[in-house]
C-alpha positions as CSV (number, residue, x, y, z in Angstrom):
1,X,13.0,5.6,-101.5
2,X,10.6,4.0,-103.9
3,X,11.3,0.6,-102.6
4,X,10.9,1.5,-99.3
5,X,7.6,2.9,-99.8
6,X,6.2,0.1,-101.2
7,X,7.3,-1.8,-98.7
8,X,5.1,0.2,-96.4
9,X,2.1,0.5,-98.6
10,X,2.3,-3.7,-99.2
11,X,2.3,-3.4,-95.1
12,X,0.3,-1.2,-94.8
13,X,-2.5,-3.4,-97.2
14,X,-1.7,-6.9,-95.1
15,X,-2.3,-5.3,-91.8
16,X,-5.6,-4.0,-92.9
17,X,-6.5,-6.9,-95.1
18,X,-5.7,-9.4,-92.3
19,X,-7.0,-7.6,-88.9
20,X,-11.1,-8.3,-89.8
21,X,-13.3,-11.0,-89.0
22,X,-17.1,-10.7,-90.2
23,X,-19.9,-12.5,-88.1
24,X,-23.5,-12.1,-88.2
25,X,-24.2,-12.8,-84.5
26,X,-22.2,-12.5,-81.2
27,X,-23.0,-12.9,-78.1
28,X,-20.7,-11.8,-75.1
29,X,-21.0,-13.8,-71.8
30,X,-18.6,-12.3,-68.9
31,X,-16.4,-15.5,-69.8
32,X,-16.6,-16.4,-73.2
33,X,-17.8,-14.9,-76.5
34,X,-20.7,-17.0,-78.8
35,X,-19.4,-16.7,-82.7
36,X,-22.1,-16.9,-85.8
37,X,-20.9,-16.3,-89.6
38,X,-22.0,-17.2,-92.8
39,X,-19.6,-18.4,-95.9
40,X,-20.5,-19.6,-98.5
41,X,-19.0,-23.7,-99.6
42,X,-16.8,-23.7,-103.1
43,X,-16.6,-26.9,-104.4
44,X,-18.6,-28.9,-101.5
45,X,-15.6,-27.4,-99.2
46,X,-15.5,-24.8,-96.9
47,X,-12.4,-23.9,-95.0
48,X,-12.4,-21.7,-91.5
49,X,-9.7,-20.2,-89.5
50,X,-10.5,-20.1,-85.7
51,X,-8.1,-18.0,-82.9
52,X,-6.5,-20.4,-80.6
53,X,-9.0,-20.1,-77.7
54,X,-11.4,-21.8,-79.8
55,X,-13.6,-24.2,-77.7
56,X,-13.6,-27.4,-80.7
57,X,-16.8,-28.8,-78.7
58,X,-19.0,-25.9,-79.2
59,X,-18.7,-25.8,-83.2
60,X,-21.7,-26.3,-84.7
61,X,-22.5,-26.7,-88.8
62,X,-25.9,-25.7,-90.9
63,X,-26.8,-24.8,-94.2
64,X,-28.9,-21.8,-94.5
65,X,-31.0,-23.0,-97.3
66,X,-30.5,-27.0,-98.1
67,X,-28.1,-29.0,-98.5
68,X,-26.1,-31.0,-95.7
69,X,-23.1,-31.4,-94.2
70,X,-21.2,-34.7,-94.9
71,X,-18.1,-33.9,-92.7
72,X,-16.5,-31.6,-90.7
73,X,-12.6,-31.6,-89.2
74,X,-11.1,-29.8,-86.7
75,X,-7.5,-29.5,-86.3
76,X,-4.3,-27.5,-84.9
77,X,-2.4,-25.1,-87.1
78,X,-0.1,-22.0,-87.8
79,X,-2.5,-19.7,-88.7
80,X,-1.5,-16.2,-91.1
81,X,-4.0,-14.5,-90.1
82,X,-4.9,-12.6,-87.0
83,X,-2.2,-11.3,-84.0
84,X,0.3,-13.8,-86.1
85,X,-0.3,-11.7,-89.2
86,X,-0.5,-8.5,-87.1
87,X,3.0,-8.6,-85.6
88,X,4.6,-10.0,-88.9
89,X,3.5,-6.6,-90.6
90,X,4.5,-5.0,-87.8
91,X,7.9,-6.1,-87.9
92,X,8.4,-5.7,-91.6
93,X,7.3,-2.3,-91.0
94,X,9.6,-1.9,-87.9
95,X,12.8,-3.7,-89.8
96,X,12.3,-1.5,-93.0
97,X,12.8,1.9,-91.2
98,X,15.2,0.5,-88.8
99,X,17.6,-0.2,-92.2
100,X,16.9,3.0,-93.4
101,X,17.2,4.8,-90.5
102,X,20.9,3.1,-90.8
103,X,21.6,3.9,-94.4
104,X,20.9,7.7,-93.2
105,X,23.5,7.5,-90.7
106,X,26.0,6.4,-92.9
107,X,25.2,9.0,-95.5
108,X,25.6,11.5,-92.6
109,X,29.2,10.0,-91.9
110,X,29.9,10.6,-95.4
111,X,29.3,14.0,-95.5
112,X,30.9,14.5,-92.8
113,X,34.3,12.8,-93.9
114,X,33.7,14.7,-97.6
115,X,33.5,18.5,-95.5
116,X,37.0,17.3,-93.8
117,X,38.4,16.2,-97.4
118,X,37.0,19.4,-98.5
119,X,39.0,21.6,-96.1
120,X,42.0,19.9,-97.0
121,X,42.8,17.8,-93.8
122,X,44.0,14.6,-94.3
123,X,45.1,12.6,-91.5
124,X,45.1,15.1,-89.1
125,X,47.4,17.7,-91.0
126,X,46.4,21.0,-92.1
127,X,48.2,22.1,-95.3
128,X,46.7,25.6,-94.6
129,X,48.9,28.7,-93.7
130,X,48.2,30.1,-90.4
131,X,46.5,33.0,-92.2
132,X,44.0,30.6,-93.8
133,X,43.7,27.6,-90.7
134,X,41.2,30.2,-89.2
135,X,38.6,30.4,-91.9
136,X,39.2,26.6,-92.4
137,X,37.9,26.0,-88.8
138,X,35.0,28.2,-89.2
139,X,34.1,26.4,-92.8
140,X,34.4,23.0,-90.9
141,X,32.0,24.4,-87.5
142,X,29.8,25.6,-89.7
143,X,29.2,22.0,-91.7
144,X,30.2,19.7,-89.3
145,X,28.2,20.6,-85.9
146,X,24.5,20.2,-87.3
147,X,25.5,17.0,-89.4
148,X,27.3,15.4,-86.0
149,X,23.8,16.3,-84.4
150,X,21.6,14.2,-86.8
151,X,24.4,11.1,-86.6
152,X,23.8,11.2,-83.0
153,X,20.2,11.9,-83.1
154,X,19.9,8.5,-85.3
155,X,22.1,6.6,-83.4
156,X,19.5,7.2,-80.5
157,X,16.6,6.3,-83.2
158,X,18.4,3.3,-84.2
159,X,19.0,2.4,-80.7
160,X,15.1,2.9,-79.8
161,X,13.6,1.1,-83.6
162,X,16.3,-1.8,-82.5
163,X,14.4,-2.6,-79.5
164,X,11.2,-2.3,-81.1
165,X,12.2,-5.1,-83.4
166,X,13.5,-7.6,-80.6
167,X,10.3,-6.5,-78.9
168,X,8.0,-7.6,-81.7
169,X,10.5,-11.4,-82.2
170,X,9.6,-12.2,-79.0
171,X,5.9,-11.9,-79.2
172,X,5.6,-13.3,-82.6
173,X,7.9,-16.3,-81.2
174,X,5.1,-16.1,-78.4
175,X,2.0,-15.9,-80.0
176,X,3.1,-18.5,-82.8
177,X,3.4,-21.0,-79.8
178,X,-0.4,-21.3,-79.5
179,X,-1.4,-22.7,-83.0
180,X,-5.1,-21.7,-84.3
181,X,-7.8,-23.9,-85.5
182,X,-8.7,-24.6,-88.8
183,X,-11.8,-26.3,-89.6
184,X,-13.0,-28.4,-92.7
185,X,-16.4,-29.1,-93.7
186,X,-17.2,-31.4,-96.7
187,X,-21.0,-30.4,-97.9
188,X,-22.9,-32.2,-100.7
189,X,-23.9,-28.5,-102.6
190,X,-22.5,-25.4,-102.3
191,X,-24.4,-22.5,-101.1
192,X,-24.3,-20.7,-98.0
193,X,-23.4,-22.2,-94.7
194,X,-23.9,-21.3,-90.7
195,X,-21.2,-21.8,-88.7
196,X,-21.1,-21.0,-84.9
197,X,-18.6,-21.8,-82.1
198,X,-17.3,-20.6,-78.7
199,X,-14.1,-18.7,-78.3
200,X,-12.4,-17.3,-74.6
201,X,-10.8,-14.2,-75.8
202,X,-14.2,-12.5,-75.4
203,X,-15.9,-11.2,-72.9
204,X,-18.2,-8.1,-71.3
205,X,-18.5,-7.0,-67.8
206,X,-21.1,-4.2,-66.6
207,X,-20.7,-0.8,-65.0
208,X,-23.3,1.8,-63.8
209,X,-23.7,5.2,-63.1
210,X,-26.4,5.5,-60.6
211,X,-27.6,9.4,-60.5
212,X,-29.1,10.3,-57.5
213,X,-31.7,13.7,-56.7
214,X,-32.5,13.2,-53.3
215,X,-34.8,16.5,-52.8
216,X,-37.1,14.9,-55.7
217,X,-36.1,11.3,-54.2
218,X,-35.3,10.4,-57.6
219,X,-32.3,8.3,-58.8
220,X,-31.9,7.1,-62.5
221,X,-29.1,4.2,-63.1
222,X,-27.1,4.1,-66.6
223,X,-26.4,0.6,-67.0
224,X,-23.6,0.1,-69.7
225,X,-21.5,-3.0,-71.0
226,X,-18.0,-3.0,-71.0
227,X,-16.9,-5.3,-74.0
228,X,-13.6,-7.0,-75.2
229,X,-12.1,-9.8,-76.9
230,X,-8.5,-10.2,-77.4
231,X,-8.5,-13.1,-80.2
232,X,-5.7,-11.4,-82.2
233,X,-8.3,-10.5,-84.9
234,X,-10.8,-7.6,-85.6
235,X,-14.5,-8.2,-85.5
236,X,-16.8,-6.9,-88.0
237,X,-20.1,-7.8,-86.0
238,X,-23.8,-7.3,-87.7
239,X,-25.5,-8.2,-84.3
240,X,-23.9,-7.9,-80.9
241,X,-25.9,-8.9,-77.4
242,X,-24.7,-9.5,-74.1
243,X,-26.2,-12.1,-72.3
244,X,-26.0,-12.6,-68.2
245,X,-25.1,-16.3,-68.3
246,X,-21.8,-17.5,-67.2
247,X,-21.5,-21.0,-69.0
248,X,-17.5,-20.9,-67.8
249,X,-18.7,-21.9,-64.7
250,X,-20.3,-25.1,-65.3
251,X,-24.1,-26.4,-66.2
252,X,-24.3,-29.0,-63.6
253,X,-26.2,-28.8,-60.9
254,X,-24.9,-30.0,-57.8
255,X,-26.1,-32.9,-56.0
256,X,-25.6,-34.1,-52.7
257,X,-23.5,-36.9,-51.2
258,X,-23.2,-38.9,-48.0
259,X,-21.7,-36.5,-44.8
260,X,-19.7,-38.7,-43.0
261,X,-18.5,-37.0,-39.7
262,X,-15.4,-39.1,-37.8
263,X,-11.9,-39.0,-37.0
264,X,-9.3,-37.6,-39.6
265,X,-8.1,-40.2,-41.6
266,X,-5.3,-39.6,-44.5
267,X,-6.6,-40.4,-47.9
268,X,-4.7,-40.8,-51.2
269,X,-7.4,-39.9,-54.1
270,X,-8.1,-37.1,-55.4
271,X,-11.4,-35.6,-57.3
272,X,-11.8,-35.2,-60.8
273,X,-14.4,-33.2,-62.7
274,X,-15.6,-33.8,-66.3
275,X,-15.3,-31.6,-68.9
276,X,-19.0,-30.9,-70.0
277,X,-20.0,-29.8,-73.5
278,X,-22.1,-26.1,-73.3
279,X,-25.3,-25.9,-75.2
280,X,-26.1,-22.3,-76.7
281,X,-29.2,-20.8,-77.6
282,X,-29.2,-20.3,-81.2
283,X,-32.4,-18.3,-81.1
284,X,-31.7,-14.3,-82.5
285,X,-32.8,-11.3,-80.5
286,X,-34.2,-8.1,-82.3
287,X,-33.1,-4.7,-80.7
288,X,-34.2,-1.1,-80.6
289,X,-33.0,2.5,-80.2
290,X,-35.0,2.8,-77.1
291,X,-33.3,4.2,-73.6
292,X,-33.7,0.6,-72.8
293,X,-32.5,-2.4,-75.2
294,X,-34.5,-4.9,-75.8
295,X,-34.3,-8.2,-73.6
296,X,-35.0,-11.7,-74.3
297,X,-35.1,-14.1,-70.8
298,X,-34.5,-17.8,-71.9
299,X,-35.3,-20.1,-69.7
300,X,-31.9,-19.8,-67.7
301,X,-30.6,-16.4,-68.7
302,X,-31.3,-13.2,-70.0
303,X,-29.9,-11.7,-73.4
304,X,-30.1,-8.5,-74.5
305,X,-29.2,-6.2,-77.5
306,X,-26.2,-4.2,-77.4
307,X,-25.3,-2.7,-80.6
308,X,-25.6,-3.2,-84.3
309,X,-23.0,-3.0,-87.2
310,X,-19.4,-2.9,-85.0
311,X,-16.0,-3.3,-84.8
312,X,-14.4,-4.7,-81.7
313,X,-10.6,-5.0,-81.6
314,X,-8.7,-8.0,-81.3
315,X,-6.2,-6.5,-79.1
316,X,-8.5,-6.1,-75.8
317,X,-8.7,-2.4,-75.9
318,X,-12.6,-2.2,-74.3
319,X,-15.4,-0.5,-75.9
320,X,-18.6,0.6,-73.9
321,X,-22.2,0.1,-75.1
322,X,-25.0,1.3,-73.1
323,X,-27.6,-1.0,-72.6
324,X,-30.3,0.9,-70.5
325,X,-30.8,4.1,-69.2
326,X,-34.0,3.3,-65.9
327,X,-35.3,5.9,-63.9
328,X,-37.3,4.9,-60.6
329,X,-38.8,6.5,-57.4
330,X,-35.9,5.9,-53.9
331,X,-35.8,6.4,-50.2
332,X,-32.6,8.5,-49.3
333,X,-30.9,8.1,-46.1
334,X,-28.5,8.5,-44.0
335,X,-26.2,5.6,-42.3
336,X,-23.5,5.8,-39.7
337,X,-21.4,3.9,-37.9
338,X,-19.5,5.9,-35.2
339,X,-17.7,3.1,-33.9
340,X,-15.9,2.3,-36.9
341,X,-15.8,5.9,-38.8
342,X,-17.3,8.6,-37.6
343,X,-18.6,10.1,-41.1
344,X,-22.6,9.7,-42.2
345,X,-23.2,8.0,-45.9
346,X,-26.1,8.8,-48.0
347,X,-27.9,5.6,-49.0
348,X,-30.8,4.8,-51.3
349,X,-33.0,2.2,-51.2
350,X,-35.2,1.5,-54.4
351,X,-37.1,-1.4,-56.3
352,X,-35.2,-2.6,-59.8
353,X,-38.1,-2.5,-62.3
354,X,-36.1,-3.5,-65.5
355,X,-36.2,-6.4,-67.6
356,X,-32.6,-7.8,-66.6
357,X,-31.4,-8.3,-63.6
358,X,-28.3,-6.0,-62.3
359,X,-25.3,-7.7,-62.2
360,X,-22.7,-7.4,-59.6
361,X,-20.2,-4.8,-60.9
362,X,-18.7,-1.5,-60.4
363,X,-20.6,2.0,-60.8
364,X,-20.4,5.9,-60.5
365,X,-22.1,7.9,-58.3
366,X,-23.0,11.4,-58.6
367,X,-26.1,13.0,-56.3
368,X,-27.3,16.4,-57.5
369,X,-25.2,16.2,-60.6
370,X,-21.4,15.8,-58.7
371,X,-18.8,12.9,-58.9
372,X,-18.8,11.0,-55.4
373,X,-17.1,8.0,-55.9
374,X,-16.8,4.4,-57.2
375,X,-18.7,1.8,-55.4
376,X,-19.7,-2.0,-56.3
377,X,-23.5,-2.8,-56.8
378,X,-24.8,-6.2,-55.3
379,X,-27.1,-8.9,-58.4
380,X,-30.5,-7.8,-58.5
381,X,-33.3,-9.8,-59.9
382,X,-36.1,-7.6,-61.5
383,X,-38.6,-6.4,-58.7
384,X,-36.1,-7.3,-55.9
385,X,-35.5,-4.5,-53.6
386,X,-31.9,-3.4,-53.8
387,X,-29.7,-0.6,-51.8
388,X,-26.5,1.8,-53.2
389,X,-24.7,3.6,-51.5
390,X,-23.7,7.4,-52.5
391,X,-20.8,8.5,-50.4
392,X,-20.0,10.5,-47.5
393,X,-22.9,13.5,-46.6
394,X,-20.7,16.1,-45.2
395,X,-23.6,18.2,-43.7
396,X,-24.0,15.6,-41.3
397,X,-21.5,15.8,-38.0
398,X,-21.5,12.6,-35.8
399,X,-19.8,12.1,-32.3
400,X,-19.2,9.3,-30.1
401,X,-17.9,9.7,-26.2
402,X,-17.0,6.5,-24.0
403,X,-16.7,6.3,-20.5
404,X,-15.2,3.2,-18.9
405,X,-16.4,2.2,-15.1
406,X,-14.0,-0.7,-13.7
407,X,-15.0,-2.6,-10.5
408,X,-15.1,-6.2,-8.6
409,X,-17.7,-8.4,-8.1
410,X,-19.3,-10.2,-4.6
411,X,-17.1,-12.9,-6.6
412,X,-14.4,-11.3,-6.8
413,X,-14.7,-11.3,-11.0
414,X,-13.8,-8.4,-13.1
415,X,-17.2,-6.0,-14.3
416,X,-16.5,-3.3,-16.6
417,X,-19.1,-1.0,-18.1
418,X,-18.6,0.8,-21.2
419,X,-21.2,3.7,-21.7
420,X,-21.4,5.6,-24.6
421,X,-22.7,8.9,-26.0
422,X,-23.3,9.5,-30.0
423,X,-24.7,13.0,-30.7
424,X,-26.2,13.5,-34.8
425,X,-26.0,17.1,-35.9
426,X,-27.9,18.0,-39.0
427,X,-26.4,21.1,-40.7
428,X,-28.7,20.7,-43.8
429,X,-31.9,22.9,-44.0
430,X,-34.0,20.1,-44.6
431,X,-34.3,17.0,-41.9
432,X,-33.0,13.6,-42.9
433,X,-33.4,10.6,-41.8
434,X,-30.7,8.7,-39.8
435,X,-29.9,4.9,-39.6
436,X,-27.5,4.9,-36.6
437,X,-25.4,1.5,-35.6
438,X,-23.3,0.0,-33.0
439,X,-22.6,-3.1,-31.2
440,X,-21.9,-4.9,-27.9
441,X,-19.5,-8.2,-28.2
442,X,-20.7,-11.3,-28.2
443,X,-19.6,-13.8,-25.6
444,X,-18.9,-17.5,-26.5
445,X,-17.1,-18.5,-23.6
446,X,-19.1,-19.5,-20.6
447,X,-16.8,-17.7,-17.9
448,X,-17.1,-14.5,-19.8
449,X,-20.7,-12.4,-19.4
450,X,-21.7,-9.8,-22.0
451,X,-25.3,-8.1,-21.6
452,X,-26.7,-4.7,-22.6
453,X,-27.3,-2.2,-19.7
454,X,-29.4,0.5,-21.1
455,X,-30.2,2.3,-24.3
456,X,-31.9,5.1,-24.7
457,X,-34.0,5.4,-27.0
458,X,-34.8,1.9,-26.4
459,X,-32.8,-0.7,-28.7
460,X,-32.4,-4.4,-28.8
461,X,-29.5,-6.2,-29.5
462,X,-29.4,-9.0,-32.6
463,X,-27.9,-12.0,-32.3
464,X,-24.7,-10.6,-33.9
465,X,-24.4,-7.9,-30.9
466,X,-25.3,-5.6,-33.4
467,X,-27.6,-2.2,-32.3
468,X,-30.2,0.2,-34.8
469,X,-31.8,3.1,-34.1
470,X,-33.7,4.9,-36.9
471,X,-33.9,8.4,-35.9
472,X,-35.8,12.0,-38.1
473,X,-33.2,14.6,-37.9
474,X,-34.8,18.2,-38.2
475,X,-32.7,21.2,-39.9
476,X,-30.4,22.5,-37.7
477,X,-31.1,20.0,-34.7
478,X,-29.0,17.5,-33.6
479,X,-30.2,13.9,-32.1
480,X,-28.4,11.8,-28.9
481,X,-28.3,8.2,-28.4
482,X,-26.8,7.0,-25.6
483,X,-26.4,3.3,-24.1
484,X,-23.8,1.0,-22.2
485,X,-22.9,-2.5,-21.5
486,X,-21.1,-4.6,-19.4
487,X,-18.7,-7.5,-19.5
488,X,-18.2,-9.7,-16.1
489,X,-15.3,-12.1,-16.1
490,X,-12.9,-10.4,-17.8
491,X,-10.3,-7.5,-17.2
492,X,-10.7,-4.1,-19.1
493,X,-9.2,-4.1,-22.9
């Protein structure tokens, strides 16, 4: 037993020793993650391990006060550290109870097999009179039942640690496949160094809750960042920001070429693009404790202060940071579109007055304090005009009626008219305000005729086909639109 404890305290000290990573400075783009640390050189020498999504382009080398950098290498290897060091403890961990969870068992079969020598049967006979085989059974019952429990309850322990430990084989056997990076830099002093690169396993993605008061036409928006990075390695982060950028996608900008228009011809080559190294703004960004965190737009994109003094994972489990918490003034209304389902959905309409723009992303919306739903908000730029929409207003009843009219032209072509009736009802006590759309089709085929007969009140369709009327419901009161079309040269659908 003392063995096998320090075998799990020596565990126990590796896994904890091995799982943390300290860095001054990271910033989180949605793709990639932007690594500063300071070591200090030993000898003119300091040695780095890097995770296997290491970026070797982006590593960049400077002393923080004098000295130089003479070389610097950058090579493939089996690191120790990390999700490599993290399953290894694992495993020990997993193969130590797994053989003592065996020698159990076989202790328990040899109490068992002692209780039976006990009683005096030996190879199946009983030496017992037949006044004495009774109490000899009991004695055996009472012994033997419980202990064949526990051999059976460990065989289904064994069974369950076992394929734990194939489990953890194969993704070590995976995860030692992808070698690290280790990197080498020669200095001419020692002292303390900045080293900064780019990694892939990290990454941050927004999400909102937008919380709507339509009687005060207020809404407020929570705007939060959903971190992780999935390096293998724990982070021990002095100063975290998020920054809106995306440099996975490229920095070139695109260009132009010759549009040559003709008949198809087959061609052989293909297209190749360059791999382009990504510059980083070094520059650090201070932040506060304010409702909204302080934001620093560079010239392209827009950084801003998350959180100070963290630990992020290394196995991809996501933490949330709140960035900004922005109240503003909004127009509430209604929108429905009977044609495709009849239900009427509270919208807002407001003008983003932060200092980063929203980013396309998922949020929560509640109106008057109640979950509604999950939506997806569109990128705003600051002072651009944006919309949300807040789910389905059940005190508003909408209902649309057709009537089709089937006849023959002088020309003997088909004419159908389609008129329809849409009736609002407003069971709220306060009046709202209605955006109501619908559509005529669109006719690109010369034969075919498609025109708007009436509408009342008076609409116009867009070039789409597509019809709006704005209409001011009062409490209690309900609103009609009605208007029809007709389609000549072709038969009914």
């Amino acid at each position: 037993m003392k063995r096998t404890l320090l075998v799990f305290l020596l565990v126990g000290f590796l896994s904890v020793a091995a799982r943390a990573e300290d860095f001054q400075r990271v910033v989180l783009y949605q793709d990639m993650a932007f690594l500063t640390l300071e070591r200090p050189a030993v000898d003119g020498c300091l040695v780095i391990e890097c995770p296997p999504d290491l970026i070797p382009d982006s590593v960049t080398v400077a002393p923080v006060r004098g000295g130089s950098v003479r070389s610097m290498s950058i090579e493939p290897r089996r690191l120790t550290s990390g999700k490599t060091e993290q399953l290894k403890a694992a495993l020990a961990e997993k193969r130590s109870l797994l053989e003592e969870k065996r020698m159990l068992r076989k202790t328990v079969e040899r109490q068992i097999e002692l209780i039976f020598g006990a009683a005096g049967i030996r190879d199946g006979q009983a030496p017992f009179s037949r006044t004495h085989l009774a109490d000899a059974l009991n004695f055996i019952d009472e012994r033997v039942e419980p202990l064949n429990k526990r051999y059976i309850g460990l065989g289904g322990e064994i069974e369950a640690l076992s394929t734990e430990v194939k489990d953890l084989e194969e993704q070590l056997a995976a995860v030692s496949r992808r070698p690290g990076y280790l990197i080498t830099i020669e200095t001419d002093r020692d002292g303390e160094f900045r080293v900064s690169y780019v990694v892939r396993g990290g990454s941050w993605s927004p999400e909102y809750a937008v919380h709507a008061d339509p009687a005060r036409g207020m809404m407020r928006i929570d705007a939060s960042a959903v971190i992780r990075q999935a390096t293998g390695t724990d982070w021990e982060v002095e100063e975290l920001l998020v920054a809106t950028g995306r440099p996975g996608l490229g920095i070139q900008a695109p260009e132009p070429v010759p549009w040559y228009i003709g008949m198809p011809r087959y061609r052989a080559d293909s297209l190749q693009q360059k791999a382009v190294p990504m510059a980083v703004a070094p520059e650090e960004a201070a932040m506060d404790q304010d409702f909204e965190a302080e934001v620093k737009a560079t010239s392209a994109s827009y950084v801003i202060g998350a959180a100070r003094s963290v630990r992020l994972p290394g196995d991809g489990t996501p933490s949330t940071v709140v960035l900004q918490k922005k109240q503003m003034q909004a127009e509430f209304m209604r929108l429905t579109c009977p044609r495709i389902d009849s239900g009427a959905f509270l919208r807002a309409a407001a003008v983003w007055g932060g200092n980063a723009p929203i980013l396309s992303g998922a949020y929560s919306a509640y109106v008057d304090g109640e979950f509604m739903g999950r939506g997806v908000i569109g990128r705003t730029r600051p002072g651009e005009e944006f919309t949300v929409d807040l789910g389905r207003d059940e005190g508003i009843a909408v209902e649309r009626k057709e009537k089709v009219f089937h006849e023959k032209t002088i020309t003997k072509k088909d004419k159908t008219t389609y008129s329809y009736t849409i009736t609002i009802r407003n069971a709220r006590a306060h009046p709202v305000r209605v955006a109501l759309k619908d559509q005529i089709p669109v006719s690109r085929d010369e034969a075919v005729r498609s025109e708007l007969v009436k509408a009342t009140p008076e609409a116009v369709p867009d070039e789409d086909g597509i019809l709006l009327w704005e209409l001011e419901c009062a409490p209690g009161a309900e609103e009609v639109v009605r208007f029809s079309f007709c389609i000549t040269g072709m038969p009914p659908w």
